[in-house]
C-alpha positions, -999 to 999 in steps of 0.1 A, spaced: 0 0 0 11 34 -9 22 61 22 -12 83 23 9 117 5 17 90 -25 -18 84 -29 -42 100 -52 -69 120 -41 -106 105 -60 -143 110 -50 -167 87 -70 -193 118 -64 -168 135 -94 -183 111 -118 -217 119 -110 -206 159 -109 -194 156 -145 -225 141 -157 -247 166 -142 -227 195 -157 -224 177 -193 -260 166 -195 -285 187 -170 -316 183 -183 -311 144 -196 -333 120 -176 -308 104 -151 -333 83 -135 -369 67 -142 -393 45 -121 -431 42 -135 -443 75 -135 -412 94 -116 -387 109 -140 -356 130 -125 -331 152 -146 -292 152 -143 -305 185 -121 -327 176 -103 -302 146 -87 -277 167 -78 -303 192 -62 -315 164 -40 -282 145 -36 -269 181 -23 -303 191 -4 -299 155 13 -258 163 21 -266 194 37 -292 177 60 -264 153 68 -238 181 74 -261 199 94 -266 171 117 -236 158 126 -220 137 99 -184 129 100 -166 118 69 -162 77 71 -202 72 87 -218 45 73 -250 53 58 -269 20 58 -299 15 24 -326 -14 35 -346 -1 6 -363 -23 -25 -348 -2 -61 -359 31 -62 -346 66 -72 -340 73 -39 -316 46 -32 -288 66 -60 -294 96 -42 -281 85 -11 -252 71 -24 -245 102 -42 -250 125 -10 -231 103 13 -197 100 -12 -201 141 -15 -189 142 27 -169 113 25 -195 89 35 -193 52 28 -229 38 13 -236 3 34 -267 -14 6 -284 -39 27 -299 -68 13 -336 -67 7 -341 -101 16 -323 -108 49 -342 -114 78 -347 -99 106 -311 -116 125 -292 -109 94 -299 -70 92 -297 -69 131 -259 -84 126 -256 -59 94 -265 -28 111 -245 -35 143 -215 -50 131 -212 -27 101 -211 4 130 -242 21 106 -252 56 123 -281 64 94 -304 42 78 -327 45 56 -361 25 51 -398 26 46 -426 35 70 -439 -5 67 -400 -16 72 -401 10 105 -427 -10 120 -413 -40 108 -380 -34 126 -391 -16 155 -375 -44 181 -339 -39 162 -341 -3 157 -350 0 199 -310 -18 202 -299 13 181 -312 47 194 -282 62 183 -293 57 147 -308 84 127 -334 72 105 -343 83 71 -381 77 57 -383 65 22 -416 81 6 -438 112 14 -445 130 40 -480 119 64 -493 133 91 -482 126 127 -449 116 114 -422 120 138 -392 110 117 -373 128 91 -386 119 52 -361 122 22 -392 142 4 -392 168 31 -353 172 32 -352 179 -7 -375 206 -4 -364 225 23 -325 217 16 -334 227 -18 -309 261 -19 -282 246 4 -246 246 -13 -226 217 -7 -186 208 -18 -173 175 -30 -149 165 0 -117 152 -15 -111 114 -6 -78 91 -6 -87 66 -35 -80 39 -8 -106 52 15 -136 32 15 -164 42 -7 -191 12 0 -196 -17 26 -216 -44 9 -223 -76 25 -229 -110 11 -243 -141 30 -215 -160 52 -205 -195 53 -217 -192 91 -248 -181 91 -235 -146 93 -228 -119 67 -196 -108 57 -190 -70 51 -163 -65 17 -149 -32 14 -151 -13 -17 -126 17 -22 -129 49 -45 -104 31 -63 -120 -4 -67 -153 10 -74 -139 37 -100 -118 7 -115 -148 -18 -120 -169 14 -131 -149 23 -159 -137 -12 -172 -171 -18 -178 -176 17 -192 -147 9 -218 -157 -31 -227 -191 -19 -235 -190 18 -250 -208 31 -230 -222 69 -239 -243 95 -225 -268 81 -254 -274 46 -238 -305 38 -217 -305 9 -193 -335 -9 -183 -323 -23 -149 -336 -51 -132 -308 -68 -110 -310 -54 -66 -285 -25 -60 -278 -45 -29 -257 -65 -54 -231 -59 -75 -247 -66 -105 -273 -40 -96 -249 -12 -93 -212 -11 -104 -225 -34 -134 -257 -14 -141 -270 18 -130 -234 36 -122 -217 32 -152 -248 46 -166 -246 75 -148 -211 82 -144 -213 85 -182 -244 106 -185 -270 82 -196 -305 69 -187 -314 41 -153 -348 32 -164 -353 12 -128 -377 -18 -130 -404 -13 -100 -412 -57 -102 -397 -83 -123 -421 -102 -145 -411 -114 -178 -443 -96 -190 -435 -60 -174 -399 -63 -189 -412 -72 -221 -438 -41 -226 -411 -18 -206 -386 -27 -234 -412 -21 -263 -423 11 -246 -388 28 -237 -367 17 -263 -338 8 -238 -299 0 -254 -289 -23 -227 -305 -47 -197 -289 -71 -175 -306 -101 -164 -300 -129 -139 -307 -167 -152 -333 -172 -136 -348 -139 -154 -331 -147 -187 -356 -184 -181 -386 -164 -170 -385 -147 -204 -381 -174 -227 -407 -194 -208 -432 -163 -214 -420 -162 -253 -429 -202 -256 -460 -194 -233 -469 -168 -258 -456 -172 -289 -480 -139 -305 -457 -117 -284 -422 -131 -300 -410 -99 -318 -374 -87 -321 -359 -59 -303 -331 -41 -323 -329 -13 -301 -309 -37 -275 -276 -30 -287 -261 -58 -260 -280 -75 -228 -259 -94 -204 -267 -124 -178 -247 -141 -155 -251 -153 -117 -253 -191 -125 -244 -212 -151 -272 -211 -176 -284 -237 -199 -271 -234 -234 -307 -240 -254 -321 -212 -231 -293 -184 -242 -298 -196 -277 -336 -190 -279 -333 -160 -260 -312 -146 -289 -334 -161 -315 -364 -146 -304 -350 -111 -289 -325 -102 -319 -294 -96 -296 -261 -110 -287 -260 -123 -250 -225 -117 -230 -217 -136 -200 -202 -120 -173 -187 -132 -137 -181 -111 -112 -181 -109 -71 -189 -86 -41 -150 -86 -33 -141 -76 -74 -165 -46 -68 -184 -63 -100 -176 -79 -128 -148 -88 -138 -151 -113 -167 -167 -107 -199 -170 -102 -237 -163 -67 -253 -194 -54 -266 -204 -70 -303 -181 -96 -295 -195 -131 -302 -201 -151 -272 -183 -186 -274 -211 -209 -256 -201 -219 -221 -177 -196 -220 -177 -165 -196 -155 -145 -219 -117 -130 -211 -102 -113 -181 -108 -73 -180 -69 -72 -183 -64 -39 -176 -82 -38 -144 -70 -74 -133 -45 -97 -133 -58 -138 -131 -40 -170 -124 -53 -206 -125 -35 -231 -96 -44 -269 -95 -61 -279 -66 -32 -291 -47 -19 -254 -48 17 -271 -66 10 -256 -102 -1 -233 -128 -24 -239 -151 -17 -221 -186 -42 -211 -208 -54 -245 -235 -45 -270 -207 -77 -292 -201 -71 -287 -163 -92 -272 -142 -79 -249 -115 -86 -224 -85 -90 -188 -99 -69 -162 -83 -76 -126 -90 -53 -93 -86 -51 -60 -90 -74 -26 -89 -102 -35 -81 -101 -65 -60 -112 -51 -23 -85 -49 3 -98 -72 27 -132 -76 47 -146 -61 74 -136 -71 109 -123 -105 93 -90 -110 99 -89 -151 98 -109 -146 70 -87 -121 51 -58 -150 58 -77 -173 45 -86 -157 12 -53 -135 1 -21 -148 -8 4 -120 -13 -22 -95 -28 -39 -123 -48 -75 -134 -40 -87 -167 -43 -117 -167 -56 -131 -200 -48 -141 -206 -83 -128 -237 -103 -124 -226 -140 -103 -234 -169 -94 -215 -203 -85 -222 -237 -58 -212 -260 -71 -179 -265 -77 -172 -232 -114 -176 -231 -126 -186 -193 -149 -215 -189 -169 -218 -153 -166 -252 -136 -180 -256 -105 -179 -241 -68 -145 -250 -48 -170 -243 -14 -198 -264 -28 -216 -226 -29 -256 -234 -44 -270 -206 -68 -302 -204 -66 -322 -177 -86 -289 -154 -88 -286 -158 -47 -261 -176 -31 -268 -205 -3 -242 -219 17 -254 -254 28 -238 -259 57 -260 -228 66 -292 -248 58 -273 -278 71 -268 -260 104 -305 -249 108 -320 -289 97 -301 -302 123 -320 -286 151 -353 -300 144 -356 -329 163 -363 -353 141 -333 -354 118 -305 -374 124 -277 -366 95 -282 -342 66 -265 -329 34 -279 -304 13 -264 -299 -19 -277 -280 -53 -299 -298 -74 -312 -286 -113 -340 -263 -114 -359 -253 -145 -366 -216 -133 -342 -208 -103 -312 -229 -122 -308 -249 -89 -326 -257 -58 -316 -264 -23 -321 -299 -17 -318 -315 16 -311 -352 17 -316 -360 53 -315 -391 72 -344 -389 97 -345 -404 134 -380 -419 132 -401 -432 107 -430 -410 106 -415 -376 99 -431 -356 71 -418 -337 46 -448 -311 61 -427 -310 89 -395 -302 75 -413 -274 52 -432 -261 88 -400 -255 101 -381 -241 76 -413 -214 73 -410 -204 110 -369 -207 115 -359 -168 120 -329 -173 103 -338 -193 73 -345 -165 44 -364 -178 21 -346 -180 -10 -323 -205 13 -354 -233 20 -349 -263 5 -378 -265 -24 -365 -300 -24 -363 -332 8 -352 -362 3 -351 -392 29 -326 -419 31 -317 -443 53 -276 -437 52 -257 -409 37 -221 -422 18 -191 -411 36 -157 -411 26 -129 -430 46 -118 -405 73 -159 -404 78 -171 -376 62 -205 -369 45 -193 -374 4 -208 -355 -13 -194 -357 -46 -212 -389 -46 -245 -375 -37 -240 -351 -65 -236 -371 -88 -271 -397 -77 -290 -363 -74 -280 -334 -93 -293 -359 -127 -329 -366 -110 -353 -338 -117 -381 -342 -101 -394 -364 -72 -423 -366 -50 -413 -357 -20 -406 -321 -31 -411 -288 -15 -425 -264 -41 -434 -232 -24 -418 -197 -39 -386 -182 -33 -389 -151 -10 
């Protein structure tokens, strides 16, 4: 690390500066019936700073978002990073133990939520009184706590200043789920953010004239650094999708006329299994000039009729929480090579392939697999309040990813499986000794594995095999407790249970699983499934 006078000053608010000053009366940001100018973002993004100046903030408070997409949700980011702020998105979908660990162990002193999540959250928010609290929507009567609406309008005239930040300084906090039940905080930089940002800026030509119909959660990755801020750090239009349906992004995309969406599998299946549903809507749309998907492996037959139908070129991408987004991809008109990911952003990111065993390299057109390791700008420098963990996961700068890949001759990345075992299910990732963890309390279950198995919507599915401790367990008992278990989201239930009367296990005694893997992953359905929705 460089001596703090070596290193260079940066504020990702100067992205978003420039863009209001190049392009003030552009639409910056749409929702349904809400449309707000380059102008009008700053004037709230400043209104909203001044509120925060005003009241105490200190450059490095976390600023913690437990909102659903919304315009809103930019703002705040773009307020905080004008004092020096670092921007803590909270995933939507934790529950109630999981934000209670996020908002204490993540030190957040302003959060910002709606009035339903307020009442939601009242027994958390009573732990942390020294929290201010920020009210997502308008203004109602009685209301005793402050609402963003209120602060635009009478902050409206305030002038605030970009504070100058060390591009080492963090910018964002952004947790993803733990292998303990607990979420893990990755730090995000000026510089790892701004690094991401303008790789994917450059691989896809990105101009003040494109117009993204977004889709993906800011609370990940792909919802922000892949999305909506390279869209606005380069003056262009976040058309921001209230509710995924095939249907609504469909007529949005025939109505608005977007250049560019990004969709998850399990979105990129919804949509083709609308088109075959409804084969009177299958039109093209040439105004997509390039629509990306990634968070799982997808199968081949659905990319290809996806493409057919639509009338654009899909590019893969692969990216993680600790890259600050993706970092694997095609450049933009480039042909995707089926199966493959694309190449390394080399100029962001150096990448090395080791065998399992750690002993060698693996160079490009060897028909090896390896572990991926990952360095340079914008890999994050470390996680938050994880030391062991930081040990664990960098080797002299380099991060191991956990991903097994190999490449070809021409450097093309190919996606093999999880080192971890990691399950991705619907673009969210499920640890199973998580689920494994929580099964084992119920009294009734002796030994249990749970491991992915196919899915033809969410890609895979948790599946439980469990050995029970008496014969007349249900699976309506299993599905009853997973429903009421506080810290079981719903996205990591098992929509499938299995019972057997012996799991394999390998010679030191220990649950194989490559074995159950290969048994289950091929069956598709069974009877004794679990078929409720992802939450």
């Amino acid at each position: 690390m460089l001596p703090e006078s070596e290193e260079d000053e940066m504020n990702l608010a100067s992205y978003l500066e420039r863009s209001v000053r190049e392009n003030p009366q552009q639409v910056a940001i749409r929702m349904d019936e809400q449309e707000i100018t380059y102008e009008q973002f700053d004037q709230r993004a400043r209104a909203l700073a001044a509120y925060f100046r005003q009241n105490g903030f200190a450059k490095g408070d976390k600023v913690g978002i437990y909102l659903a997409n919304c315009p809103d949700y930019l703002i705040l980011f773009y307020a905080a990073w004008m004092l020096g702020g670092v921007a803590v998105p909270i995933n939507y979908r934790f529950r109630q133990d999981e934000l209670a660990f996020v908002i204490a162990d993540a030190e957040i002193k302003w959060l910002a939520l709606t009035r339903e999540d307020l009442e939601k959250l009242q027994d958390i928010l009573t732990e942390h009184e020294h929290i201010r609290l920020l009210l997502a929507g308008e203004l109602e009567e009685g209301n005793r706590h402050t609402c963003l609406s209120e602060i635009y309008k009478t902050n409206a005239e305030q002038k605030v200043s970009v504070l100058p930040c060390r591009d080492s300084e963090d910018a964002m906090l952004m947790y993803t789920s733990g292998t303990t039940g607990k979420p893990k905080g990755v730090r995000q930089t000026h510089r790892t953010n701004s690094a991401s940002i303008e790789m994917v800026v450059d691989a896809w030509k990105l101009t003040s004239r494109d117009h993204i119909l977004a889709t993906l959660p800011m609370f990940h990755v792909g919802g922000l650094q892949c999305t909506t801020l390279p869209t606005l750090f380069t003056g262009g239009t976040v058309t921001l999708l209230s509710r995924w349906s095939p249907k609504n992004w469909i007529s949005q995309s025939r109505e608005l006329q977007p250049t560019w969406s990004g969709l998850i599998s399990t979105m990129l299946i919804d949509v083709v299994n609308f088109f075959k549903a409804n084969p009177q809507e299958q039109r093209q749309m040439d105004h997509y000039r390039l629509c990306f998907f990634g968070g799982s492996p997808t199968p081949r037959v659905i990319c290809e009729y996806f493409e057919e139908v639509v009338g654009v070129n899909l590019l893969e991408i692969y990216g993680q929480t600790e890259l600050s987004g993706l970092m694997i991809t095609y450049q933009a008109g480039e042909r995707r090579i089926p199966g493959s990911m694309g190449k390394p952003m080399a100029q962001v990111v150096e990448t090395k392939i080791v065998s399992a065993d750690g002993e060698r390299m693996i160079a490009p057109g060897d028909e090896e697999a390896g572990v991926m390791y990952l360095r340079g700008d914008v890999v994050t420098p470390g996680y938050w309040k994880r030391d062991e963990l930081n040990r664990e996961r960098f080797e002299d700068g380099w991060l191991k990813t956990g991903d097994i890949v190999r490449w070809d001759e021409n450097g093309y990345l190919y996606y093999t499986d999880r080192f971890d075992d990691l399950i991705i299910t619907g673009g969210e990732n499920v640890y199973p000794k998580e689920v494994e963890n929580i099964l084992a309390e119920h009294p009734a279950v002796a030994e249990v594995a749970v491991i992915g198995t196919p899915h033809e919507r969410w890609v895979e599915q948790v599946t439980a095999i469990i050995v029970p401790r008496e014969a007349n367990v249900a699976i309506a008992d299993i599905e009853a407790f997973c429903m009421q278990h506080r810290g079981l989201a719903g996205y990591k239930r098992p929509r499938k249970v299995i019972f057997v009367s012996e799991l394999p296990k390998t010679g030191s005694g220990k649950i194989n699983k490559s074995i159950l893997k290969q048994q289950y992953r091929m069956q598709q359905s069974t009877n004794e499934t679990i078929d409720g929705n992802i939450v």
